[in-house]
VOGU-3710 file (C-alpha; in Angstrom, 3 decimals, decimal comma):
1> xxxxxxxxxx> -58,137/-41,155/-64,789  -56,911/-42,386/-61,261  -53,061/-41,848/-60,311  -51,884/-44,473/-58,997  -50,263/-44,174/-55,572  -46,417/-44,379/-55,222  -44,888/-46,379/-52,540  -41,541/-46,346/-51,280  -39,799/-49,143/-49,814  -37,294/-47,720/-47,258
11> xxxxxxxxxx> -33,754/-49,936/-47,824  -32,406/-51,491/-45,267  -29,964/-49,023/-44,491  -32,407/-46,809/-43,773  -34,406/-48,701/-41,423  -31,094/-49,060/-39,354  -30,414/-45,840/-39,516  -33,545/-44,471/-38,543  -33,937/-47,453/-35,345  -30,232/-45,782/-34,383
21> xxxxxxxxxx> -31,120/-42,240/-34,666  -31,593/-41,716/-30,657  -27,900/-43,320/-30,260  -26,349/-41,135/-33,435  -28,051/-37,508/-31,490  -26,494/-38,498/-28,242  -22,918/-39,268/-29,385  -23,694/-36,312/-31,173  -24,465/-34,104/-28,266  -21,655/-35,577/-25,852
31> xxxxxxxxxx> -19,224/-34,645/-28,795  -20,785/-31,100/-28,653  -20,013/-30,925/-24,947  -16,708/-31,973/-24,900  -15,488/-30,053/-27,471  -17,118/-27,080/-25,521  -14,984/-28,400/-22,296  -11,769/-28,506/-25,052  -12,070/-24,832/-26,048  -13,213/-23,425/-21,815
41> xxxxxxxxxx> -10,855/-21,035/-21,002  -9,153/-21,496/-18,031  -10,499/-18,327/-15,291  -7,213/-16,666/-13,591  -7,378/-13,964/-11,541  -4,545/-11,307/-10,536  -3,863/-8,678/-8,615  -2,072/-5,427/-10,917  -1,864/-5,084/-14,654  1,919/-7,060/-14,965
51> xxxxxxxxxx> 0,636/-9,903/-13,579  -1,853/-9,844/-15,945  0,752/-9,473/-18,657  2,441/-12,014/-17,732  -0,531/-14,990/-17,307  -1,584/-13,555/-20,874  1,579/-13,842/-22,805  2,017/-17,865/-21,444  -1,834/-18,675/-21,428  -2,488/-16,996/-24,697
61> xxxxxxxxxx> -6,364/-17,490/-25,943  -6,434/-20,300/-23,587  -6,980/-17,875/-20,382  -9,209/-15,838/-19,138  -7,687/-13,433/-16,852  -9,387/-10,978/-14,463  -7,765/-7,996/-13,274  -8,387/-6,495/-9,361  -6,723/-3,446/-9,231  -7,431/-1,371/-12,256
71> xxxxxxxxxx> -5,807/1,008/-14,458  -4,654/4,791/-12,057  -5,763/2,587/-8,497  -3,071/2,249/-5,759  -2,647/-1,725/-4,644  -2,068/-0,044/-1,107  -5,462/1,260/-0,979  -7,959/-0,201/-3,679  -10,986/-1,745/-2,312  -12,682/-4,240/-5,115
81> xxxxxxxxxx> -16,086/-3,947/-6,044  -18,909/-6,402/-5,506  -19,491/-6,873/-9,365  -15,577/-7,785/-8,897  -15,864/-10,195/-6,087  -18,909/-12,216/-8,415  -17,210/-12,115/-11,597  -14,118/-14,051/-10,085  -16,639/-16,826/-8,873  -15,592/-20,281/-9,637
91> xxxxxxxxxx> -11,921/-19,117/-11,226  -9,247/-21,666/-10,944  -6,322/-19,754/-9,909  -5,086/-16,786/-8,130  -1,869/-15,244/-9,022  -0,997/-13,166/-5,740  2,276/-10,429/-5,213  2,104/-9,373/-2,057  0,749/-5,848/-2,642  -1,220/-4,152/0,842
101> xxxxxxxxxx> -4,654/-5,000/-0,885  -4,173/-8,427/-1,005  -4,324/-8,915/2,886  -6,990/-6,892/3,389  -9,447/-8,759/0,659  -7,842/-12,528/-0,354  -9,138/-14,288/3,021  -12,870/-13,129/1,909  -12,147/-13,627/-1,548  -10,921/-17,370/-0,911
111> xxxxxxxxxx> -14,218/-17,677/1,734  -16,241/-16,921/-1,237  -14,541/-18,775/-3,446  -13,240/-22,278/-1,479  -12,293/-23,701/-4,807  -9,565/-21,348/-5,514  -6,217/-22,267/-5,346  -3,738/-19,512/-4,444  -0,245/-19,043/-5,629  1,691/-16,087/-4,195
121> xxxxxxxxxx> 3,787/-15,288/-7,150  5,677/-13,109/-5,155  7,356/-15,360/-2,730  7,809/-17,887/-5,266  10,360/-15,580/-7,402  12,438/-14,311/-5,138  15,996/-14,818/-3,845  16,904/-15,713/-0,598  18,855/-12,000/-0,636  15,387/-10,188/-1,125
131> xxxxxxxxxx> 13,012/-12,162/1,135  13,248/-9,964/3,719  12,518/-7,022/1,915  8,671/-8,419/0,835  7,188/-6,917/4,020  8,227/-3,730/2,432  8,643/-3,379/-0,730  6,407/-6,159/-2,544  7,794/-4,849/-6,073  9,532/-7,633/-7,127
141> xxxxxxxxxx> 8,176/-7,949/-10,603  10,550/-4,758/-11,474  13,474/-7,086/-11,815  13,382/-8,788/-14,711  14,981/-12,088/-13,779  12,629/-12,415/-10,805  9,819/-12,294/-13,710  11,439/-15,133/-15,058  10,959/-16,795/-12,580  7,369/-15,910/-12,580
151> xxxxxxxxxx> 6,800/-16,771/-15,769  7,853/-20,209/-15,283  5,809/-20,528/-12,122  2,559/-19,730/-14,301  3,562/-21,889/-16,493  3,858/-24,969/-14,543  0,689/-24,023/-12,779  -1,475/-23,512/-15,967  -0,055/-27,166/-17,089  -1,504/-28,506/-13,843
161> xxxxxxxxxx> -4,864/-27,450/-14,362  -5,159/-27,927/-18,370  -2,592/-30,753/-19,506  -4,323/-30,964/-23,154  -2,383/-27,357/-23,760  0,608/-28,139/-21,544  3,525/-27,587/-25,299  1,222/-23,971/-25,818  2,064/-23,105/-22,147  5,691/-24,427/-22,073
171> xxxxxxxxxx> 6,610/-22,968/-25,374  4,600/-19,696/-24,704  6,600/-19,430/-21,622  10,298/-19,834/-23,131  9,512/-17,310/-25,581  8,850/-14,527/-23,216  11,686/-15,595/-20,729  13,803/-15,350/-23,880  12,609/-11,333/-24,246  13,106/-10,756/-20,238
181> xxxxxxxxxx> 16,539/-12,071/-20,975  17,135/-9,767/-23,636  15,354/-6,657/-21,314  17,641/-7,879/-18,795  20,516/-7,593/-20,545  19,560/-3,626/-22,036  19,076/-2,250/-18,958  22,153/-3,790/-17,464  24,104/-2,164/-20,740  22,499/1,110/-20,501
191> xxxxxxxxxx> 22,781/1,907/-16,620  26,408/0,684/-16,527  27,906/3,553/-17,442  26,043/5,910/-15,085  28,200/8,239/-12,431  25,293/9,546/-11,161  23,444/6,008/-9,187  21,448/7,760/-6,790  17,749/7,618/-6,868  15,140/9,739/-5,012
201> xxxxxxxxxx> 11,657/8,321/-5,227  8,140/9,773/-4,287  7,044/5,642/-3,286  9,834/2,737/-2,184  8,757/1,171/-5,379  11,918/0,550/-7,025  14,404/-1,194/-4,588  14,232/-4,571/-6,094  14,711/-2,569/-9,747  17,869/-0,574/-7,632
211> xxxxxxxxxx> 19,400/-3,567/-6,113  19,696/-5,691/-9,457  21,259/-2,755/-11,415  23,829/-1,171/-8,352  21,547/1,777/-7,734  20,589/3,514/-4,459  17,065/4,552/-3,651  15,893/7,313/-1,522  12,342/7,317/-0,848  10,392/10,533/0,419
221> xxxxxxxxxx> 7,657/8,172/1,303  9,072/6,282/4,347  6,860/3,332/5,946  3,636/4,238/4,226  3,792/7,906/5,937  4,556/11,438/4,522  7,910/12,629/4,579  9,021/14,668/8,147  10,611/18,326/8,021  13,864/16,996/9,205
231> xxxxxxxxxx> 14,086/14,209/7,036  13,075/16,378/3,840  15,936/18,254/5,030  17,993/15,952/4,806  17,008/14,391/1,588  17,371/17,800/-0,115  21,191/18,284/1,521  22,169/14,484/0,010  20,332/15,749/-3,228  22,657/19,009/-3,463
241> xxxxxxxxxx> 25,995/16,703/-2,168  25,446/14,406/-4,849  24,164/16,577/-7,613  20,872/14,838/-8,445  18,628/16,739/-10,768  15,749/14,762/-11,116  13,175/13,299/-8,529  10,754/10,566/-9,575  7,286/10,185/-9,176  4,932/8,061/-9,418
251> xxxxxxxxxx> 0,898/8,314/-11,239  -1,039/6,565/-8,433  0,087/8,883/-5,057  0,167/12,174/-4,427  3,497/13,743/-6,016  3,577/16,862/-3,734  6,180/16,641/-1,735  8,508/15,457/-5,153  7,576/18,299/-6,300  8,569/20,585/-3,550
261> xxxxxxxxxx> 11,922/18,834/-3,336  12,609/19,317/-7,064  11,525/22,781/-6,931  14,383/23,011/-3,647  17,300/21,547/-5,804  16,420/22,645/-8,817  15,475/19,368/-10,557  13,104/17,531/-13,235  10,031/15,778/-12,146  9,996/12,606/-13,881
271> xxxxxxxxxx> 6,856/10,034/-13,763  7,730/6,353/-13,565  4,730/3,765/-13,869  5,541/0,864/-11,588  2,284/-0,974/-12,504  1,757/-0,301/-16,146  0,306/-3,118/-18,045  3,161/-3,774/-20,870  5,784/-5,100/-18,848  8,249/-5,253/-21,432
281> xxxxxxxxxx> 7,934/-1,587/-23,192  7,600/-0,058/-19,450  10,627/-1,312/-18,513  12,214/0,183/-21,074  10,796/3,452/-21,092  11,609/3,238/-17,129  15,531/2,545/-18,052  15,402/4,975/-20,726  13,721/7,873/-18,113  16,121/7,110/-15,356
291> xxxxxx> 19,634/7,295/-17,662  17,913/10,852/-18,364  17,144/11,899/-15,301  20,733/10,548/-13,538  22,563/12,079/-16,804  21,220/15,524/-16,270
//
């Protein structure tokens, strides 16, 4: 017995689907593409850990940011690597502060990178009171209201490059100014009632910090150089006068002449982390370390 053969008549619809199917894969793959574009990240690149605190708590998942000077490096002295200088190749953005590395490297990093736009984040914060300390103590991230301002500069410039996202950055943004409000406000509170408002530092990091909260740095590091003889002298004399009995240091230099100080008056060595990546908690546990060390 022969089977007979079964044909199928396509239906219209098919036909017209099937003479479209070139059209239907394109719009399919241009769809593909832009939503690839949609979800890019935009590439940012800083210069220390806060700044890369900051750009992540406004950009969120919608930034990629690349760090230059690592976790225990000094900003005065760090010299990037080449796998550094490629993978910031074709970022967007740089975030600058002003730290000693940065004029040293951003010239050839902007050579090798024409397309980059830089913002000196530094500059751009502070008050007309603390411009002319830059050139020597770049540090201005350590007062909180000056990382307000920050924070709204990153803003602003994140919403220039990627409007589609521009309520994410805004509202990003006013939530962490809100929490630098608040920090600003605690430290205020809890330094207030100090006697003691002297402080003697192993780096001029924390003039900016000093300045916002009536405090008085002394720095054994003076212009980039060890401390002198006489000048150590001196330091320790205005130590013993005012009754300090705690000298802060700092992870990323050499502590050795703190050290010999404290060991002179009879202090507490006490480690404060100018460049630690969470801004917020560091700030704290910098307040909470310097109400110790003054109280003592």
């Amino acid at each position: 017995m022969k089977l007979k053969g079964i044909v199928r008549i396509a239906s219209p619809k098919s036909i017209i689907l099937m003479r479209n199917l070139p059209f239907i894969i394109l719009c399919g793959v241009i769809f593909y593409c832009q939503s690839l574009q949609a979800n890019e990240k935009l590439s940012v690149v800083v210069s220390i850990m806060p700044q890369k605190y900051f750009v992540e708590q406004v950009g969120g998942d919608k930034v990629d940011v690349k760090l230059m000077v690592g976790p225990g490096h000094s900003p005065a002295t760090y010299e990037p690597t080449l796998k550094q200088i490629a993978e910031i190749e074709d970022s967007q953005l740089y975030f600058s502060i002003g730290v000693p590395f940065e004029r040293a490297w951003l010239s050839t990093i902007q050579r090798n990178n024409p397309g980059l736009r830089v913002i000196n984040m530094g500059s751009h914060s502070v008050n007309e009171t603390q411009q002319h300390h830059l050139e020597h103590d770049p540090h201005v991230w350590l007062n909180p209201n000056n990382a307000m301002h920050m924070t709204k500069l990153i803003a602003d410039e994140l919403i220039a490059l990627d409007g589609n996202h521009a309520e994410h950055f805004q509202q990003a943004a006013e939530v962490f100014i809100s929490k630098l409000v608040k920090l600003d406000t605690d430290i205020e509170s809890q330094l207030s009632h100090l006697s003691k408002r002297d402080l003697i530092v192993a780096h001029p990091a924390w003039s900016v910090y000093a300045e916002q909260y009536n405090l008085t740095q002394h720095s054994i590091e003076q212009h980039g150089k060890e401390i002198q003889a006489a000048s150590m002298t001196d330091l320790i004399e205005l130590a013993r006068e005012k009754q300090i009995k705690a000298v802060f240091s700092q992870p990323q230099f050499n502590n050795k002449a703190a050290k010999i100080i404290a060991a002179e008056i009879g202090a507490v060595v006490i480690s404060l982390d100018p460049l630690a990546y969470h801004y917020l908690d560091n700030m704290r546990e910098v307040t909470a370390a310097i109400v110790s060390g003054l109280s003592q």
